[in-house]
C-alpha positions as CSV (number, residue, x, y, z in Angstrom):
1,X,114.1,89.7,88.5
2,X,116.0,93.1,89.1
3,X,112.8,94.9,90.7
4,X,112.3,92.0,93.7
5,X,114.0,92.4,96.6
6,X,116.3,89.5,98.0
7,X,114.9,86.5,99.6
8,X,116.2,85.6,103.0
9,X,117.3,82.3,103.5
10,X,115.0,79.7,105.7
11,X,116.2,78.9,109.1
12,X,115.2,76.9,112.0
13,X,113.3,78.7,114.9
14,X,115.1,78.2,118.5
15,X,112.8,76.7,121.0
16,X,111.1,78.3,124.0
17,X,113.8,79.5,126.4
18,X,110.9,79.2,129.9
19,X,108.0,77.2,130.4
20,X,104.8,78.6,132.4
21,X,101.5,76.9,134.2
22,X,98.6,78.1,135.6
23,X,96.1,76.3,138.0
24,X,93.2,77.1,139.5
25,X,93.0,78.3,143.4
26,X,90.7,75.6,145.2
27,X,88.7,75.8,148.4
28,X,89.9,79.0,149.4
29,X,87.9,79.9,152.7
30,X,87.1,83.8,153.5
31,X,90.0,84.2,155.1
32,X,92.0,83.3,152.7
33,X,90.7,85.6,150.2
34,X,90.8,88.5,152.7
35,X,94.4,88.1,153.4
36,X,95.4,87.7,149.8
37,X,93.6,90.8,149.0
38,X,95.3,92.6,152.0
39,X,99.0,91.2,150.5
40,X,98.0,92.1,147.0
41,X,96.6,95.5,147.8
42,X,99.4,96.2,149.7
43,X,102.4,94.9,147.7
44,X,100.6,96.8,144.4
45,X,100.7,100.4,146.3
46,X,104.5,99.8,146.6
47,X,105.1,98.7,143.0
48,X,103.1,102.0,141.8
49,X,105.3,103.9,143.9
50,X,108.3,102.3,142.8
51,X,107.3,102.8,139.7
52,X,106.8,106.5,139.5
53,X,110.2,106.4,141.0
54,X,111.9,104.8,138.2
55,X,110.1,107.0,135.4
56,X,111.5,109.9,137.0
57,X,114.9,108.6,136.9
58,X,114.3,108.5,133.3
59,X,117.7,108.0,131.4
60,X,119.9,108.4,134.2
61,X,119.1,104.9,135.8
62,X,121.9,103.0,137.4
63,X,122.8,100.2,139.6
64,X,123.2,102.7,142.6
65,X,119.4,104.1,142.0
66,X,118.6,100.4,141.8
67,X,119.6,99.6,145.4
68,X,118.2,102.7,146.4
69,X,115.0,102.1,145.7
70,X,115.4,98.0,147.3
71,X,116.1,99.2,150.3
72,X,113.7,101.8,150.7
73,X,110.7,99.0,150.3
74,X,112.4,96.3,152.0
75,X,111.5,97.6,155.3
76,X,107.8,97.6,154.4
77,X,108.3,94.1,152.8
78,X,110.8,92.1,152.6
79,X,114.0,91.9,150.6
80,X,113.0,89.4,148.4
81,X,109.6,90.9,147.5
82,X,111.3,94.4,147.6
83,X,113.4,92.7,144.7
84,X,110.4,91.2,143.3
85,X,108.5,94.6,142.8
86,X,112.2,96.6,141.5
87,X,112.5,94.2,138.8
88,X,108.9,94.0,137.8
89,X,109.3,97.7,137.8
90,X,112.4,97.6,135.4
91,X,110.5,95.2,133.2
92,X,107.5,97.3,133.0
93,X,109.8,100.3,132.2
94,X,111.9,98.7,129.5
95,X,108.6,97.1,127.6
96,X,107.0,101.0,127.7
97,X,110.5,102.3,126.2
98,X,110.4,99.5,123.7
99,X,106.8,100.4,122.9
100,X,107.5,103.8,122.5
101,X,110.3,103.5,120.0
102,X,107.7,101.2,117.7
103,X,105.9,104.4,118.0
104,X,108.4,106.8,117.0
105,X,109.4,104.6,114.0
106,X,105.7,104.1,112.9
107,X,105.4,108.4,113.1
108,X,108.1,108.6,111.0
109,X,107.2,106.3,108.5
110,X,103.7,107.9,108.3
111,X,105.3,111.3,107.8
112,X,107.9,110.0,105.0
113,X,104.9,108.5,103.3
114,X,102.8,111.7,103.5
115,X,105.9,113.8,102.2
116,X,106.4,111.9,99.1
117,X,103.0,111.8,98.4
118,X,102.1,115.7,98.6
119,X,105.2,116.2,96.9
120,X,103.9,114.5,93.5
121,X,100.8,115.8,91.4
122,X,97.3,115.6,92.3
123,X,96.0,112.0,89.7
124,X,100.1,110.7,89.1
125,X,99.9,107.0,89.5
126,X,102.2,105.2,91.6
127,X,104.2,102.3,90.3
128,X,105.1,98.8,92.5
129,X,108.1,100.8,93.9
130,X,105.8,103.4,95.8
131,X,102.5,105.6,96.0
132,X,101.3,107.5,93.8
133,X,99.7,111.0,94.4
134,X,96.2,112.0,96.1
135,X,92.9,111.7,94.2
136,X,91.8,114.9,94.4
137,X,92.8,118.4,95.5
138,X,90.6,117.7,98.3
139,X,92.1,114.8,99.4
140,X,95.6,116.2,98.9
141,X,94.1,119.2,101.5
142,X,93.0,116.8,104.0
143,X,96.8,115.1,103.5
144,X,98.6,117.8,104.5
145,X,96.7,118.7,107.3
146,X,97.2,115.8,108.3
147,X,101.0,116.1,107.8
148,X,101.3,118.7,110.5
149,X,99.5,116.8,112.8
150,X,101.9,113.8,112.8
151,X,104.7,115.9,112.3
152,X,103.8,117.7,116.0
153,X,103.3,114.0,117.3
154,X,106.7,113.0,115.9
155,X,108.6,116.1,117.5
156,X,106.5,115.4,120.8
157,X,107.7,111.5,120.6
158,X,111.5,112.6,119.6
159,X,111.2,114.6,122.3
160,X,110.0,111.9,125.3
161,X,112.8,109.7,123.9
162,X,115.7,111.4,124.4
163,X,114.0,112.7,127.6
164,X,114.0,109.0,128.5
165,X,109.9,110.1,129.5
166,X,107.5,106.8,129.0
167,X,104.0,106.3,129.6
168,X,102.7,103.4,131.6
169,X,99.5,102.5,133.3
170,X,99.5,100.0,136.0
171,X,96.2,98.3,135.6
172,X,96.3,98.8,131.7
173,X,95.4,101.9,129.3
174,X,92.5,99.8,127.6
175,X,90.9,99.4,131.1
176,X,91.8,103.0,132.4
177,X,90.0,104.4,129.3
178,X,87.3,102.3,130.0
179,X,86.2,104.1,133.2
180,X,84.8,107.1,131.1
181,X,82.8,104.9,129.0
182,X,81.2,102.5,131.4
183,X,77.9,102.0,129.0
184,X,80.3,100.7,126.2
185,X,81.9,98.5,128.4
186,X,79.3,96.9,129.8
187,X,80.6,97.6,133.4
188,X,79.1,99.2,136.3
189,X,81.1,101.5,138.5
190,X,81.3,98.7,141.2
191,X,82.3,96.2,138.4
192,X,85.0,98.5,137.3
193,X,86.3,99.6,140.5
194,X,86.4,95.4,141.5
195,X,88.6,94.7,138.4
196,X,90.8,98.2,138.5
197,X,92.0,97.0,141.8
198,X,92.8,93.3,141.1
199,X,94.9,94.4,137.8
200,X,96.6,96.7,140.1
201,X,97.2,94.1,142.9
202,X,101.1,92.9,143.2
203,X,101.2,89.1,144.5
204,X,104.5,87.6,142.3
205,X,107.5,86.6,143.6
206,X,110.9,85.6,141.8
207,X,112.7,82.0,142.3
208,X,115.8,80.9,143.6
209,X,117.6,78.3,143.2
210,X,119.0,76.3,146.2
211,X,115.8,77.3,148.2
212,X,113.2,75.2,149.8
213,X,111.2,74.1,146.9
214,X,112.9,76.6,144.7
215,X,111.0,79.6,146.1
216,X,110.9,81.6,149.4
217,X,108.5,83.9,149.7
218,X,106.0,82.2,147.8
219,X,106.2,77.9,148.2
220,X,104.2,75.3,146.7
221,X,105.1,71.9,148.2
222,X,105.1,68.5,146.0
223,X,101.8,67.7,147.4
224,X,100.2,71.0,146.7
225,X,100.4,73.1,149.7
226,X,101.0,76.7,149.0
227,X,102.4,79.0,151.9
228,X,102.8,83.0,151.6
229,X,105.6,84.8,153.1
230,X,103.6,88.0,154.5
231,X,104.7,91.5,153.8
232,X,106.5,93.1,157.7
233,X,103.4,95.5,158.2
234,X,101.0,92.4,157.7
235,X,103.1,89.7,159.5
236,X,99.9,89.6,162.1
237,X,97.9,87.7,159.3
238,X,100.4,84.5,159.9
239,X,98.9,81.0,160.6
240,X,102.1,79.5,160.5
241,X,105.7,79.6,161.5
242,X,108.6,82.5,160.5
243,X,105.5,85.0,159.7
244,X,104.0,82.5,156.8
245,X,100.5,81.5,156.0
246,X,99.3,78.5,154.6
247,X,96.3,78.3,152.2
248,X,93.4,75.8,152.8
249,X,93.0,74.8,148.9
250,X,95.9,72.6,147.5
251,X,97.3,73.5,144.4
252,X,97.3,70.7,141.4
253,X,99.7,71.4,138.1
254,X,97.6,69.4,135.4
255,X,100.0,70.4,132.4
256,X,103.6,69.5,133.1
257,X,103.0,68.8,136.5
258,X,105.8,66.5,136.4
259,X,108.0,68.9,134.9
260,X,107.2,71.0,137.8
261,X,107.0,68.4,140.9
262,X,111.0,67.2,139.2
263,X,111.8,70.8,139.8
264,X,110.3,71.8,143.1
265,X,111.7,68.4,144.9
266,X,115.1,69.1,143.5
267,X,114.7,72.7,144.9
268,X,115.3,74.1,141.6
269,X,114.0,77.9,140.6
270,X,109.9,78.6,140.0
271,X,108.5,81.5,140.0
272,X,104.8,82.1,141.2
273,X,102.9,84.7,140.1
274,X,98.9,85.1,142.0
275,X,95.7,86.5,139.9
276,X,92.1,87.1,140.7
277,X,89.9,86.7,138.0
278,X,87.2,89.6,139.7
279,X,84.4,88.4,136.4
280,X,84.6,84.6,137.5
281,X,85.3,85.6,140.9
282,X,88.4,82.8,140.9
283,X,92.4,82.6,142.0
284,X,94.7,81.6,140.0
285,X,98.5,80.8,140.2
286,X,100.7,80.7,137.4
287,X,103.9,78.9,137.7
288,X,107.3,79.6,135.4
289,X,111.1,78.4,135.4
290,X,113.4,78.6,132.6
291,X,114.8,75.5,130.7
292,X,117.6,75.1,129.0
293,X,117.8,75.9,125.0
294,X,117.1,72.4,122.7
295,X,120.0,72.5,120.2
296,X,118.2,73.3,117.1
297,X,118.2,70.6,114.6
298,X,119.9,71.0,111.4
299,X,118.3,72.3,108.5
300,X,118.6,69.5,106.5
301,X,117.8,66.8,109.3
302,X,114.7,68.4,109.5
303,X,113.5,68.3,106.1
304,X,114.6,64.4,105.8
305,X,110.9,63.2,105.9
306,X,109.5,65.9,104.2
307,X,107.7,69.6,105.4
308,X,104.2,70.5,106.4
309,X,103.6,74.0,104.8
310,X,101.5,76.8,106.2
311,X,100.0,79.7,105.5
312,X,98.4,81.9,107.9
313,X,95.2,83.4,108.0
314,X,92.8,85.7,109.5
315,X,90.4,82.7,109.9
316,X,92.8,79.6,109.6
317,X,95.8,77.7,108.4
318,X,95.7,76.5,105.6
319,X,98.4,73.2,104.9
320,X,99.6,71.0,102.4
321,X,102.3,68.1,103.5
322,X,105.5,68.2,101.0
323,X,107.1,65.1,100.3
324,X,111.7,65.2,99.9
325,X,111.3,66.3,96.5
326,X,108.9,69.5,97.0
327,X,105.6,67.5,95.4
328,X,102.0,67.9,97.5
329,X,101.1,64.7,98.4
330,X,97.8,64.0,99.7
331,X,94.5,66.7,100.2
332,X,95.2,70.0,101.5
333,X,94.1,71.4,105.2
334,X,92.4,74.0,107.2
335,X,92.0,74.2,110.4
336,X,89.8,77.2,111.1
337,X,89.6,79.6,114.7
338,X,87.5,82.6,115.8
339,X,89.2,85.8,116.7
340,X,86.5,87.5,117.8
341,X,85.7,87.9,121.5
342,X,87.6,88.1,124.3
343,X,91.5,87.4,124.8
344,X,90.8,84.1,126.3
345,X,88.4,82.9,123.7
346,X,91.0,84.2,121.0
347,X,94.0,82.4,123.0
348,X,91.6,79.1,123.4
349,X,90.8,79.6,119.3
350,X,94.8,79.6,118.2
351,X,95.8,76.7,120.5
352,X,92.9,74.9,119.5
353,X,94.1,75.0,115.8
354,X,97.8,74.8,116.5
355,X,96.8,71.1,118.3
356,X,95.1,69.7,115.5
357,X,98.2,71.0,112.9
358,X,100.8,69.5,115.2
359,X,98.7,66.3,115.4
360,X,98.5,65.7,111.6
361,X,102.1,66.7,110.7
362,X,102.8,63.9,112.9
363,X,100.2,61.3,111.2
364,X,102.4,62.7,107.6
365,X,105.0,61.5,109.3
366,X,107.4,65.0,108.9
367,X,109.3,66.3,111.5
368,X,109.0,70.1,110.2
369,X,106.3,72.7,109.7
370,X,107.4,75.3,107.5
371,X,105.8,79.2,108.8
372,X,106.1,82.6,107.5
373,X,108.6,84.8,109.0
374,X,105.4,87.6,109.0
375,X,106.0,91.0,110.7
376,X,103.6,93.6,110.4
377,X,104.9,96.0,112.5
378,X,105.4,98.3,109.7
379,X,102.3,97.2,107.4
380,X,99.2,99.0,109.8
381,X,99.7,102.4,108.8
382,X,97.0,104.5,107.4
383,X,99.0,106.1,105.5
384,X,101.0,103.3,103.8
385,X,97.6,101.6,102.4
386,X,95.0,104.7,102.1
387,X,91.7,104.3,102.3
388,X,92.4,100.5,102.4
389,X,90.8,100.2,105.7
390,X,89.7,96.6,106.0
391,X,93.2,95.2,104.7
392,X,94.5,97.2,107.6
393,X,91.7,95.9,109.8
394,X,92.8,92.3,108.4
395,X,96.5,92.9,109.1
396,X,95.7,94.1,112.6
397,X,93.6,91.0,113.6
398,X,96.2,88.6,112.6
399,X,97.7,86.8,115.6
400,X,101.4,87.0,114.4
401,X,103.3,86.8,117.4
402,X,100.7,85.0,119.7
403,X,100.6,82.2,117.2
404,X,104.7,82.4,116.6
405,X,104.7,82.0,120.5
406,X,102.2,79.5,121.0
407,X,103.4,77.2,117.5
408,X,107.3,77.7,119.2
409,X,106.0,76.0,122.1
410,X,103.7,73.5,121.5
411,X,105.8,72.4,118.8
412,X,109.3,71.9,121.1
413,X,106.9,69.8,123.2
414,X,106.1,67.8,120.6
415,X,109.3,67.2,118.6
416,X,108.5,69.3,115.9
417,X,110.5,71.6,114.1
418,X,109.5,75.3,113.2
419,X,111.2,76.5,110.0
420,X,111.0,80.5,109.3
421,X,111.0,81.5,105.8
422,X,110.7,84.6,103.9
423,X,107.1,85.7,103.5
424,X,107.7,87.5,99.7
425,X,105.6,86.4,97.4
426,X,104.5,83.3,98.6
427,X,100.8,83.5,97.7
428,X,101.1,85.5,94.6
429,X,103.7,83.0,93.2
430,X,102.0,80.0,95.1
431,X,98.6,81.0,93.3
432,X,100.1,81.4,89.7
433,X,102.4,78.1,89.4
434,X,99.9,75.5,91.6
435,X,96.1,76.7,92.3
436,X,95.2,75.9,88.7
437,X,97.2,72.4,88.2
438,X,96.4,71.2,91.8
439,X,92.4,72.2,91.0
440,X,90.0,69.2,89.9
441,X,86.5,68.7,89.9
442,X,87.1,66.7,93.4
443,X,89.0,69.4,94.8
444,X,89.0,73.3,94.8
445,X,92.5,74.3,95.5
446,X,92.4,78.1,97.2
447,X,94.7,80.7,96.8
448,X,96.2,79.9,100.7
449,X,96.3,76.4,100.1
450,X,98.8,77.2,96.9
451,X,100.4,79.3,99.0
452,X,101.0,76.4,101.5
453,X,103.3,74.9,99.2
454,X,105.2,77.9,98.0
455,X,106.2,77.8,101.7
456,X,106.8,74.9,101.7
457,X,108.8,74.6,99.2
458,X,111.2,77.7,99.7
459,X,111.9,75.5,103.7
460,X,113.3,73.1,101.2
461,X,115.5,75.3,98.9
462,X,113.6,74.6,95.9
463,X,112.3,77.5,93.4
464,X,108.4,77.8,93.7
465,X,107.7,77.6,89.8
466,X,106.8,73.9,89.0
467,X,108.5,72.0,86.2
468,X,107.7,72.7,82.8
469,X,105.1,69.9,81.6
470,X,106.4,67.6,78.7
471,X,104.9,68.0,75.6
472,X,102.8,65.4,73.5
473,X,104.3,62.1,72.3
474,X,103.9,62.8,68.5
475,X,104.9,67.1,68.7
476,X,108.2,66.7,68.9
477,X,110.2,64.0,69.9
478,X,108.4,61.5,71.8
479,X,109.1,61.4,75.2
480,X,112.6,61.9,75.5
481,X,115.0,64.2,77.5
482,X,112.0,66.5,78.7
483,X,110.7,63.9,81.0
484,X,114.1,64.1,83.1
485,X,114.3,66.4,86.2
486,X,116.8,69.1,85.2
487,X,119.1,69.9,88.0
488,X,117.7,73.2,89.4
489,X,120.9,75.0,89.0
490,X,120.5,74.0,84.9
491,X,120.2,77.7,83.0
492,X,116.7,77.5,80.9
493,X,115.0,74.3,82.6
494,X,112.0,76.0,83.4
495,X,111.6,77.9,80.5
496,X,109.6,76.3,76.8
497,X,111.5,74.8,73.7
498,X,114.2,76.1,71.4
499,X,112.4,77.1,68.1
500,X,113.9,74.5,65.5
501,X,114.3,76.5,62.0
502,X,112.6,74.9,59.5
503,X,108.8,73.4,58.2
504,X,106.9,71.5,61.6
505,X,106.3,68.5,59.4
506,X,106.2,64.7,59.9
507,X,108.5,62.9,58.5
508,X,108.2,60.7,55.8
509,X,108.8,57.1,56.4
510,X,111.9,55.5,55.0
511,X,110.2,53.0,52.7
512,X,108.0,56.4,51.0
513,X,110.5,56.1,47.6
514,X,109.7,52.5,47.0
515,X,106.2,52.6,48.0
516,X,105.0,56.0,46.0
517,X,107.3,55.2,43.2
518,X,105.4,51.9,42.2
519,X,102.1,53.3,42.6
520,X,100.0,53.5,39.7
521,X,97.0,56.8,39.8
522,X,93.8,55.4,39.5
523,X,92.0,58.8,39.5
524,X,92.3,62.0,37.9
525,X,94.1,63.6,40.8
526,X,96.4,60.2,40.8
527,X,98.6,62.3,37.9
528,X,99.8,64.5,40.6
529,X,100.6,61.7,43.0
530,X,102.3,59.5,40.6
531,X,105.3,61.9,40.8
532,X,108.3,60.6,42.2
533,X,109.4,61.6,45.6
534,X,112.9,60.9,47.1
535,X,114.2,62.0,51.0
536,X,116.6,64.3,51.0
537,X,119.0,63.2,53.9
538,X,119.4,67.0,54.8
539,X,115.5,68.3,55.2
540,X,112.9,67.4,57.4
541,X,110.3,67.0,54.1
542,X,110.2,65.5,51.0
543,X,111.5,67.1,47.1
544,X,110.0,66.6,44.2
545,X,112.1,65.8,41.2
């Protein structure tokens, strides 16, 4: 056990700290649209302004730059969407600075890797602790040339960092790219240019509590009405009162609307945030507010009726329900999504299969689904798995952190608790102590499904290796002590039988002196028979006298 590395200790996963709800836009008339274009269009030219403003302020950001920048697009706004677009700005900045230290750490590892590597010679195998060398001469060439190119990206990326210099794209890199490969795309120029501008549009707006239906500048009443604040240079668009405008379409919250209606009649904070889907030609609104934390439930509360454990897939989850003592009861599951298409599809896909898990755990009857703590932030690299390209390709297409959103979620709204554990070893272990045992001619027990219950049992605390089977009535001892559950704390409970010195032989029945002694031969071979045996107390056989 000296060469694995230490197991972190399961925990409970905190709930979701906000909620968020999007409708569709209804009945919009022509007018609508045009002034919601005119807002969005208007509103987006400041936020990319205000944005170049705060990259060039780089690391020496303050408070004071802050309100300098409010107050210079509050008079072609307002304050509160001049606040708005300042601390979309500052959120935008801090994700690009977080995305660019991800970066820097995945150059250097990429670099260490190639360093060690080089340094050993060309054909020395690696060992579990770390790589090996290159194939070839050739491929060791190629390595190092390589080298120098990462080590020029690294001092670039050192360099942007303490610089405080980031990179952002309002509108989205993947979609800025696209413009010079329209054929690929499958766009048009006017198709492109439609959806650049709506990406590029600015139409949120932040709650407050205490306000009319916890927002200001942009309201939804109980009933569904939904008003607009207009921007100062656009305040001629009004339809209403105090420079507002009223939509035609209602707005109707189908998931949590409730929630939401509780919220908005007790003027409590929602935020609002206003989309155009240019493909569908569609509005949307999205609505968000933040709840308080649920007080996690204790460890072992959680694990009182048992654990649902689950492995994660490229293609599905597989499952296997636990019962208190760490035994699979029941059939294993699998419930299966597609991650190919678009993000919508894919999003659909994960939610769909989260749904049905959630649903049976609660037919089991647990109240805990036991995940993998997974993190491949540091797994993608080229240079960390060689020419392993469809393992990286596998890793990559994984939904880790959409599914650990989405399962955090939908699993506080259902009253079931999400237990992290430590992803080491689960399916080589899983595979080696329960695929073959749990495998009949009914049921074909996969690799994932065994490693269903190694994570399911680690939630619990117990070790992953199954119990040692007893062994047959008449090889030893009957069925004695073995059949007990050894406390798992017991030294050697999982390990086979002491070796008894001495002959494996039966032993001889205590009548044998009475019986063989007043035999009489009746063949040839009888002579030898006829000899007297007598047990020796102190031997597991018989003597001969």
């Amino acid at each position: 056990m000296g060469g694995l590395r230490q197991l972190a200790a399961p925990f409970v996963v905190p709930g979701p700290s906000g909620v968020a709800v999007r409708t569709r836009l209804k009945q919009l008339t022509a007018r609508d649209v045009e002034m919601l274009r005119q807002v969005g269009a208007h509103l987006g030219s400041l936020a990319s302004s205000d944005l170049k403003a705060r990259c060039n302020d780089g690391l020496g950001y303050g408070a004071a730059a802050w309100a300098v920048r409010k107050r210079a697009l509050t008079p072609q706004s307002s304050a509160r969407w001049a606040g708005a677009i300042t601390k979309a700005t500052h959120d935008q900045w801090a994700l690009a600075r977080r995305g660019a230290h991800a970066h820097l750490q995945s150059l250097e590892a990429g670099v260490r890797t190639l360093r060690h590597r080089l340094s050993l010679p060309v054909g020395e195998k690696g060992s579990k602790g770390g790589p090996g060398g290159y194939r070839s001469r050739r491929e060791w060439h190629a390595k190092a040339r390589r080298l120098r190119v990462l080590e020029d990206r690294l001092q670039r990326a050192r360099a942007d960092w303490k610089a405080g210099r980031v990179r952002v794209v309002r509108g989205g890199k993947r979609l800025a790219r696209a413009r010079h490969h329209l054929a690929a795309a499958g766009l048009s120029e006017t198709a492109w240019r439609a959806r650049w501008e709506a990406e590029r549009w600015f139409l949120q707006a932040d709650g407050e509590s205490g306000k009319r239906f916890g927002n200001e500048t942009v309201r939804i009443s109980p009933d569904g009405e939904v008003s607009i604040r207009l921007p100062a240079p656009l305040a001629h668009l009004a339809n209403a009162a105090h420079g507002r405008y009223v939509l035609t379409g209602r707005a109707r919250f189908a998931h949590r609307g409730e929630e939401w209606a509780d919220r908005v009649t007790a003027n409590r904070a929602v935020a609002y945030r206003i989309h155009h889907d240019v493909q569908r030609g569609r509005w949307y609104v999205t609505a968000s507010w933040q709840k308080p934390a649920t007080p996690a439930l204790p460890l072992a509360a959680a694990l009182a009726e048992g654990v649902v454990g689950v492995d994660m897939n490229a293609d599905h989850l597989a499952a296997w329900c636990l019962d208190v003592h760490g035994n699979p009861t029941g059939n294993p599951r699998r419930f299966f999504y597609d991650l190919t298409g678009p993000a919508e599809h894919r999003d659909a896909q994960v939610r769909h299969a989260l749904t049905r898990l959630l649903h049976w755990a609660r037919t089991c009857g647990v109240k805990a689904i036991a995940v993998e703590d997974l993190d491949f932030a540091a797994e993608k690299t080229r240079e960390k798995h060689g020419g392993r390209k469809r393992f990286r390709q596998l890793i990559s297409g994984m939904p880790t952190g959409r599914l650990r959103a989405r399962l955090t979620s939908m699993a506080d709204a259902t009253g079931v608790t999400v237990i992290a554990v430590d992803p080491a070893y689960t399916s080589k272990w899983g595979a080696h102590h329960w695929q073959k045992p749990l495998t009949s001619t009914t049921r074909k027990t996969t690799r994932h499904d065994a490693a269903s219950i190694a994570i399911g049992r680690r939630a619990q605390g117990f070790p992953v290796r199954r119990r040692t089977a007893p062994p047959r009535t008449h090889q030893s001892d009957g069925c004695g002590h073995r059949t007990v559950q050894a406390d798992r704390h017991a030294p050697g409970r999982e390990g086979s039988r002491p070796r008894i010195p001495g002959p494996w032989t039966r032993s001889v029945p205590p009548d044998t002196e009475r019986t063989r002694a007043t035999r009489a031969p009746n063949t040839v071979r009888g002579a030898r028979s006829a000899q007297e045996w007598v047990q020796d107390p102190f031997l597991r056989t018989g003597k001969k006298r």
